[in-house]
C-alpha positions in Angstrom: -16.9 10.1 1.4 -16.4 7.2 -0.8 -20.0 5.7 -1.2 -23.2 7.2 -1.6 -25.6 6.9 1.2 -29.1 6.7 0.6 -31.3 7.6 3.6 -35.1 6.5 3.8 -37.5 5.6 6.5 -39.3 2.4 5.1 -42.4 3.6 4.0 -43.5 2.8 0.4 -41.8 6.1 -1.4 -38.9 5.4 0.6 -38.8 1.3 -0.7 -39.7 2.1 -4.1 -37.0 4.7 -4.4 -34.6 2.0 -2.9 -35.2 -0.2 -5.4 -34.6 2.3 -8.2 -31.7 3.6 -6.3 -29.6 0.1 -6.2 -30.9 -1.1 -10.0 -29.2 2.1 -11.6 -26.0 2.1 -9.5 -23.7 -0.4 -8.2 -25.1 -1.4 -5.0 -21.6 -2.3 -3.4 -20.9 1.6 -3.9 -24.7 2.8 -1.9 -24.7 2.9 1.7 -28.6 2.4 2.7 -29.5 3.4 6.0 -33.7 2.6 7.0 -33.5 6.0 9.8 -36.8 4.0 10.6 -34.8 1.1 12.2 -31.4 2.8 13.2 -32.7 6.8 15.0 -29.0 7.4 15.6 -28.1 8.1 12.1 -30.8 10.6 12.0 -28.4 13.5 13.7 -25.7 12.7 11.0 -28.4 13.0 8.0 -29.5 16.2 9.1 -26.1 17.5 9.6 -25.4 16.2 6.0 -28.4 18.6 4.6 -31.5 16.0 4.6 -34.4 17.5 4.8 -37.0 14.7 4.0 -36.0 11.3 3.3 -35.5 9.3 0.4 -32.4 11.2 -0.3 -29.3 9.9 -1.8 -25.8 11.8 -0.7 -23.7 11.7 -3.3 -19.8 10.7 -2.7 -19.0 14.7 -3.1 -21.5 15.4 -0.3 -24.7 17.2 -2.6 -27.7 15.6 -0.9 -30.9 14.8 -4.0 -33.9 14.9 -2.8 -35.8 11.7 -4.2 -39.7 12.0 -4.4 -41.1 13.2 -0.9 -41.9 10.4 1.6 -41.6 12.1 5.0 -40.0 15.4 6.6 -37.1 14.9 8.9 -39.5 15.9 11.6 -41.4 12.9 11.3 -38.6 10.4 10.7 -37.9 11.8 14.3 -41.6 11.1 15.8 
């Protein structure tokens, strides 16, 4: 993995942490994907180790845990 991807839903926690996330690194080098708007990507996240989104996946694969918006559950519906 070359980029980080950062994985939220697009509730407040999840924008606020966005916001943080691309003002401290280079935004050409995060990957954002809303699981809110795009469900498909939510098999991939969970296989990656995301448990509750926002979460940022580091190139080497460690998945952070940013603030807790919503469970993986719920992202589902």
């Amino acid at each position: 993995m070359s980029k980080s991807i950062f994985y939220h839903a697009g509730c407040p926690v999840c924008v606020s942490a966005e916001h943080d996330i691309l003002n401290l690194l280079n935004p050409k080098e995060v990957e954002v994907i809303h699981l809110g708007e795009d469900k498909t990507k939510i098999g991939d996240a969970e296989k990656i180790g995301v448990k509750s989104v926002p979460a940022l996946v580091t190139p080497n694969g460690h998945v952070l845990h940013i603030n807790f918006g919503a469970s993986m559950a719920d992202v589902k519906g």
